[in-house]
C-alpha positions in Angstrom: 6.5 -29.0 8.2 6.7 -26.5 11.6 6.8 -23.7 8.8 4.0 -24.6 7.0 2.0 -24.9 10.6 3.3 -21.5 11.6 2.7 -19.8 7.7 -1.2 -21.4 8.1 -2.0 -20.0 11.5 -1.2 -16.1 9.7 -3.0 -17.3 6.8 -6.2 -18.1 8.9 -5.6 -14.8 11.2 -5.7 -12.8 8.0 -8.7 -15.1 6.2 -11.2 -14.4 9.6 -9.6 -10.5 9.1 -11.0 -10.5 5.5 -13.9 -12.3 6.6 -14.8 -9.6 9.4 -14.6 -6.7 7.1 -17.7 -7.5 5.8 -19.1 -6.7 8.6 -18.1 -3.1 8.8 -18.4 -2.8 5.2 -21.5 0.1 5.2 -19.0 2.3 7.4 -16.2 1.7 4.9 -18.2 2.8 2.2 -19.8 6.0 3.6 -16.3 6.7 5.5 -13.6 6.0 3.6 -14.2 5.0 0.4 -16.6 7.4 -0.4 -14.1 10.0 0.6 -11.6 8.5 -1.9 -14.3 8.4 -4.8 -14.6 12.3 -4.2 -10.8 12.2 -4.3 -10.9 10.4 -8.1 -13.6 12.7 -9.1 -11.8 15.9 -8.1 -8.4 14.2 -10.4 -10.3 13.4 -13.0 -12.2 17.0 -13.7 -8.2 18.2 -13.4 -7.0 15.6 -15.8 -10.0 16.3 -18.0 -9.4 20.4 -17.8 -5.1 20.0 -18.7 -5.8 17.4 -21.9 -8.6 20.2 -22.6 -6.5 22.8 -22.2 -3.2 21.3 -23.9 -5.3 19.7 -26.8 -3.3 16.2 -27.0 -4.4 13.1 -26.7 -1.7 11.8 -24.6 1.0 13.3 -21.9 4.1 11.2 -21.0 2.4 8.5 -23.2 -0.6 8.2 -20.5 -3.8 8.8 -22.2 -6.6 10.6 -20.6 -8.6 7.8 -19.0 -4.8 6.1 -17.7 -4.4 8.7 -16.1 -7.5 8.4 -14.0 -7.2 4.4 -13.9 -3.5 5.1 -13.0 -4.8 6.9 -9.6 -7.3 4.5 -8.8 -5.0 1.8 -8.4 -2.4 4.1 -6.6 -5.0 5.2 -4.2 -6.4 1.8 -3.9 -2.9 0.2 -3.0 -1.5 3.1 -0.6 -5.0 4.0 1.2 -5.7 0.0 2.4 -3.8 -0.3 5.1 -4.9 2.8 7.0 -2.7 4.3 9.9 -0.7 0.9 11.0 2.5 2.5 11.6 0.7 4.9 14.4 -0.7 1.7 15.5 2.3 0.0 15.8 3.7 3.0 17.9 0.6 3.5 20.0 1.2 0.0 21.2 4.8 0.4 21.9 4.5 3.7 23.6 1.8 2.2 25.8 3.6 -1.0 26.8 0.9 -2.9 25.2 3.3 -5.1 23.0 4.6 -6.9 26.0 1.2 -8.9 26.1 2.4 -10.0 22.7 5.6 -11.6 23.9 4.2 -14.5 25.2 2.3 -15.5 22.5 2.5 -18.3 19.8 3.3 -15.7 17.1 5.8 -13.3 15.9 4.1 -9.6 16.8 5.6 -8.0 13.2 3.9 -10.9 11.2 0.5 -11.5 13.3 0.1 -7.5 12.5 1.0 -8.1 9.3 -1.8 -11.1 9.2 -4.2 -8.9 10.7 -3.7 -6.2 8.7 -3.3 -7.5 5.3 -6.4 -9.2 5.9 -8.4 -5.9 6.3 -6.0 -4.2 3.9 -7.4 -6.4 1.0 -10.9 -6.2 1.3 -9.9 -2.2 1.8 -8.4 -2.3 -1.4 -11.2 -4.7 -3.3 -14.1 -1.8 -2.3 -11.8 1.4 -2.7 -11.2 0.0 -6.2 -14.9 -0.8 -6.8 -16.1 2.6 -5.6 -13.3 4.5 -7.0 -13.6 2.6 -10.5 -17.7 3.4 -10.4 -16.4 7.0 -10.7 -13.8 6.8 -13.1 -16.0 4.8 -15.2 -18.7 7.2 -15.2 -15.9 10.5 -16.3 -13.8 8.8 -18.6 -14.8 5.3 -19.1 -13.2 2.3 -18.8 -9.7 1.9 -19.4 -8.1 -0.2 -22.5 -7.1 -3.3 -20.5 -6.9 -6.7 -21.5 -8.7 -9.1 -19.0 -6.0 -11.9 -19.0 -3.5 -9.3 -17.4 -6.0 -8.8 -14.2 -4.0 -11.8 -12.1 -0.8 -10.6 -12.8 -1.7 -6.9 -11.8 -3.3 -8.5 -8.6 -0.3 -10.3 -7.9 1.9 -6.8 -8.1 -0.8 -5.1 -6.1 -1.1 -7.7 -2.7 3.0 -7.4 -2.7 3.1 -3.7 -3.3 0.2 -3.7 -0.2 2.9 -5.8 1.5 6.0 -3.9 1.0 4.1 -0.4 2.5 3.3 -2.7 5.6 6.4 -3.9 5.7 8.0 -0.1 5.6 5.3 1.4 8.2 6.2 -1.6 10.3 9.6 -0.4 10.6 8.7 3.0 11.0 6.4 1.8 13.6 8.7 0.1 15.7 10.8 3.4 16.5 8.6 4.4 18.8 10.4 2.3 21.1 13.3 5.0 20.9 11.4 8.4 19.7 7.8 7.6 21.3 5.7 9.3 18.7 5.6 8.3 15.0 2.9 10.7 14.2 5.4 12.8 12.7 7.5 9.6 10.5 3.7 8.8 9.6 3.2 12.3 8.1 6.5 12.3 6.2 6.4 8.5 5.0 3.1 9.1 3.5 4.6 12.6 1.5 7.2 10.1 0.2 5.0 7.8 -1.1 2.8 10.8 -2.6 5.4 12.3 -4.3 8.9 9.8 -5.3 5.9 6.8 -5.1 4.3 8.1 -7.7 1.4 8.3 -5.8 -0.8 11.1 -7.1 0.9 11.6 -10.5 3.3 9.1 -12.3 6.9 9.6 -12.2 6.7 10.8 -15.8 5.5 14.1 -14.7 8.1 14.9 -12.1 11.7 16.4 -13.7 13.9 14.0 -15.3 16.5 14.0 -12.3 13.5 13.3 -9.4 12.1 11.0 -11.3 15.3 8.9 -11.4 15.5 9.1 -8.1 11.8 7.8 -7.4 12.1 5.1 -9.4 15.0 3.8 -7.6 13.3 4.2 -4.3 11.3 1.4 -2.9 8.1 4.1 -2.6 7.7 3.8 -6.1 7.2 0.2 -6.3 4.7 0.8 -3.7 2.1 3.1 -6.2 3.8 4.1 -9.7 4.7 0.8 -11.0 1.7 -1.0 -9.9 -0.6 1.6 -11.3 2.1 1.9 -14.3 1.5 -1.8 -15.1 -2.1 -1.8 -14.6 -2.6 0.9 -17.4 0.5 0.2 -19.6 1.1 -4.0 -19.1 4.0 -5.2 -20.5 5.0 -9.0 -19.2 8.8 -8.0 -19.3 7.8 -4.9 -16.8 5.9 -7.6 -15.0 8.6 -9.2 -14.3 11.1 -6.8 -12.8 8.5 -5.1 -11.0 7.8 -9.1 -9.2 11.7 -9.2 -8.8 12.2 -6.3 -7.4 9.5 -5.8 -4.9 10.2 -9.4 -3.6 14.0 -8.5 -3.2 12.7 -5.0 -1.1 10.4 -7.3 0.6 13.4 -9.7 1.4 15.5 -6.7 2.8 13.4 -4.6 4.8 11.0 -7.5 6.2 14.4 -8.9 7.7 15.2 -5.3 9.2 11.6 -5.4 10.7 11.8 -8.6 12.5 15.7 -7.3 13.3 14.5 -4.6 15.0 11.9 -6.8 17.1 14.0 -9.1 18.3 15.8 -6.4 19.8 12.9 -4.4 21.2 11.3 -7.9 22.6 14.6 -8.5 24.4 14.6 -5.3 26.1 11.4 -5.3 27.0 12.0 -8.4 28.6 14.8 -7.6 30.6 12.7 -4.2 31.8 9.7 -6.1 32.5 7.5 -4.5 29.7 
């Protein structure tokens, strides 16, 4: 029963986080979603020139308007939680996590509550806006509306997993300070072995092995992958296997803060 109580106070954290967002929702269009609807338009004149150019109507079994739905999803996913890991060190580096201590929450999962909660409605208008675009180059994709929930369920944990993996990278601030640069190469990761800008497909056999073994690419490729390609055998591995990353690395998260809360204890924040 105490951890139902404690999973409902996150739940309401992130439902008045969603709710707010609304708010702000004008400067998340003109900022940036807008920017990322330039970013589909740009991929899509590329994808549209190289099927052009190559005269097929499919590459690596990804048609021409996958492609561009692929990306949408990608950038949807990967782009909603903004810069939390340089938030997460900002806070640690100023001693501003020791006001957290003494709260009724645990700091990795009220961030997580907070942040999931904008991160959705993020993702909700990023895929509206960016979807607008694609729709109006290359139309809409060949989808099947009864496989929507199942695709939303792989996006909200692949959202998870990314905060899950920034908060960990977030919380070495407490031994390196600044995790400006981990931000920079986390997110070149995800771009590249996630599968973030192109599927794996794309990449040489031997670095797409390895990016499909890596948790990045359950982050963007094989959410997009399943959006554009949905298979309910594909569904299911992705589901097992993202829960089993979220398993592991949420425990090394909330490892690592138990260990950072009792030093900042004994120091006095």
């Amino acid at each position: 029963m105490s951890i139902l109580k404690s999973l409902s106070k996150y739940k309401e954290i992130a439902k008045i986080n969603f709710k707010n967002s609304f708010v702000y929702i004008w400067d998340s269009l003109i900022g940036k979603s807008a920017f990322i609807a330039l970013i589909i338009f740009i991929f899509s004149q590329i994808w549209i020139t190289i099927f052009a150019l190559k005269a097929v109507n499919t590459i690596e079994g990804f048609t021409l308007s996958m492609m561009v739905w692929y990306i949408v999803i990608a950038e949807a996913i990967v782009t909603s939680l903004g810069r939390i890991m340089i938030t997460i060190g900002e806070e640690i580096k100023s001693g501003e996590i020791a006001n957290y201590l003494n709260k009724p929450y645990n700091y990795v999962l009220y961030k997580y509550a907070l942040t999931i909660g904008r991160g959705l409605f993020a993702f909700l208008l990023t895929f509206i806006v960016a979807g607008i675009v694609a729709y109006l180059t290359v139309g809409l994709p060949v989808i099947k509306l009864y496989i929507i929930p199942f695709v939303l369920v792989i996006c909200f944990l692949a959202i998870t997993l990314n905060y899950i993996l920034m908060s960990i990278f977030g919380l070495f601030a407490f031994w390196i300070e600044e995790t400006s640069g981990l931000y920079f190469i986390y997110q070149k990761f995800v771009f590249t072995v996630g599968g973030m800008l192109v599927p794996l497909e794309i990449f040489p056999l031997w670095l797409a092995k390895i990016g499909l073994i890596l948790p990045f690419s359950y982050i963007a490729y094989h959410p997009a992958k399943l959006f554009v390609m949905f298979d309910f055998i594909y569904f299911i591995k992705i589901l097992v296997i993202q829960l089993a990353w979220i398993v592991v690395f949420l425990s090394i998260s909330l490892f690592i803060y138990a260990k950072i809360s009792k030093k900042v204890s004994i120091n006095g924040g």
